[in-house]
C-alpha positions in Angstrom: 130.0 98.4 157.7 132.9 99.1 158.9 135.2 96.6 156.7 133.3 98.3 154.0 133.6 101.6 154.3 136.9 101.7 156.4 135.8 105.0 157.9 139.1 107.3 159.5 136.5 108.1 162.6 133.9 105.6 164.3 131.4 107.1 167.4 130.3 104.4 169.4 127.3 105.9 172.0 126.9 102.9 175.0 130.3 101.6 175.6 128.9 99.1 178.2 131.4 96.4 178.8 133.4 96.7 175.3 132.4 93.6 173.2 131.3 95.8 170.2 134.3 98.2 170.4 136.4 95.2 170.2 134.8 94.0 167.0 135.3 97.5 165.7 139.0 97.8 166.8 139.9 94.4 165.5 137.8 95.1 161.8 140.3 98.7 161.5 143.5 97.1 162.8 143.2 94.0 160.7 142.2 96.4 157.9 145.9 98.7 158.3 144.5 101.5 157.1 144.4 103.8 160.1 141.1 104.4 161.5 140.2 105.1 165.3 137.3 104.0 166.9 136.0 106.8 169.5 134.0 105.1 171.8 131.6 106.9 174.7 130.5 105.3 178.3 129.6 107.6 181.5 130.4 105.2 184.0 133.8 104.8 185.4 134.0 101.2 186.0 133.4 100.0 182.7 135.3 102.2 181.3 138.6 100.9 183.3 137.4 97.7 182.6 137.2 98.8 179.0 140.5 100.7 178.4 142.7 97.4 179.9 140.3 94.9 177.6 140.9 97.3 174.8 144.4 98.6 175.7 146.5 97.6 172.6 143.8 98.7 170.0 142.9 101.5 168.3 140.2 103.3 170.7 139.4 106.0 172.7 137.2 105.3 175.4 135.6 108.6 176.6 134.7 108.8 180.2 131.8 110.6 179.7 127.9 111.3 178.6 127.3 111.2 174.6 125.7 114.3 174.2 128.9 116.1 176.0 131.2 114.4 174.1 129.6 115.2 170.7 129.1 118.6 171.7 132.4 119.3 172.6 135.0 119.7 170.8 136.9 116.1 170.2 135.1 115.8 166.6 135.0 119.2 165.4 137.5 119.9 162.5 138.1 115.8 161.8 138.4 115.8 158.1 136.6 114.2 156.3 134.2 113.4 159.5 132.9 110.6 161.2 132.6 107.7 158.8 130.6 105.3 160.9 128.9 105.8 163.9 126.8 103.2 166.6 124.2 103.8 168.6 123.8 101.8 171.6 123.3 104.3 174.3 120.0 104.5 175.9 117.0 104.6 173.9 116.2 108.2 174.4 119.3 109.3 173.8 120.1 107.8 170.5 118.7 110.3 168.0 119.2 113.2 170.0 123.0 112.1 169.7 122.3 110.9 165.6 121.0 114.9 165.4 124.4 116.2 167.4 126.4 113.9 165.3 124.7 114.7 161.9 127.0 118.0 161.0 130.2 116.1 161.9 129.6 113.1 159.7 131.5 112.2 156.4 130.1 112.1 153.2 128.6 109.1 152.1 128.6 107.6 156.0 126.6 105.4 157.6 125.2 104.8 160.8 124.1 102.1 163.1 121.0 102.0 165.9 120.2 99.0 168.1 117.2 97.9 169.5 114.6 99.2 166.9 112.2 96.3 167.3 108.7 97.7 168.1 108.7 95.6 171.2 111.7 97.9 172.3 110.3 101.2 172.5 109.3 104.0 169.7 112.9 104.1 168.5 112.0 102.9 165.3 109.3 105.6 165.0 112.0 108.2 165.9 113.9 107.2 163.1 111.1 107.2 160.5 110.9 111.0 161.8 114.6 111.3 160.5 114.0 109.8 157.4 111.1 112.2 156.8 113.1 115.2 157.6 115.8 114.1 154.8 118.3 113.2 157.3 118.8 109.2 156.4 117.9 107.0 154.9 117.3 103.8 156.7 117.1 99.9 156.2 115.6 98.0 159.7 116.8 94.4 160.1 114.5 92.5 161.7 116.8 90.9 164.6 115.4 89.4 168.2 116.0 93.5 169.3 115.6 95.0 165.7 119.0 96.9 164.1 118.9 100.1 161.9 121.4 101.0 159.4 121.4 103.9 157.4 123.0 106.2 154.8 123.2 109.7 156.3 121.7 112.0 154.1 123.0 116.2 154.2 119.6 117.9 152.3 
């Protein structure tokens, strides 16, 4: 997604130890066209460990809790908006960020949810609940852990 679209802004919620903020760093470098991946984890190990893996890429890695950092004002006034975003935090917190994030997203973005699979949780349901309220529109890949992509929708 992010090849394709070659959003300005990416959100990654659930930094954990970096490997999927690399793939995104090295997809907008190799692309040259300027993005920045934003990228959120609460703990302070990780994200050391993070910011030296990551160090000559471009990311910021946000020492911090999701819903503070989308709430906050790092995002606000970003024009056009977040392009992308990925949702790997914990399970509860995932569309409570998604509705945070919703009024700061670009038009025509997508966005990303891991660990949909029924075996996971009811995050699959919560998304259905999104789709009903116009807010996406969402395909569900059906992965070992179940992924989620989805067009944001502004009704």
């Amino acid at each position: 997604f992010v090849m394709a679209l070659r959003p300005d802004v990416v959100v990654e919620t659930g930094t954990a130890w970096g490997q999927t903020a690399k793939e995104i760093c090295e997809v907008i470098r190799e692309g040259s066209y300027g993005g920045l991946l934003h990228t959120i984890e609460p703990d302070p190990h990780r994200c050391e460990h993070v910011r030296k893996q990551l160090d000559d890429l471009p990311v910021l890695v946000h020492e911090t809790t999701s819903l503070e950092f989308i709430n906050g004002d790092h995002l606000r006034g970003l024009v056009p908006g977040v392009g992308f975003a990925w949702f790997d935090s914990l399970h509860h917190l995932r569309v409570p960020e998604f509705r945070a994030l919703h009024d700061l997203m670009a038009p025509g973005a997508f966005v990303g949810f891991h660990d949909v699979a029924p075996h996971q949780g009811g995050l699959r349901d919560e998304i259905l609940q999104l789709e009903d309220e116009g807010l996406l529109l969402p395909v569900f890949l059906p992965t070992p852990r179940g992924v989620c992509f989805a067009e944001v929708l502004f009704p």
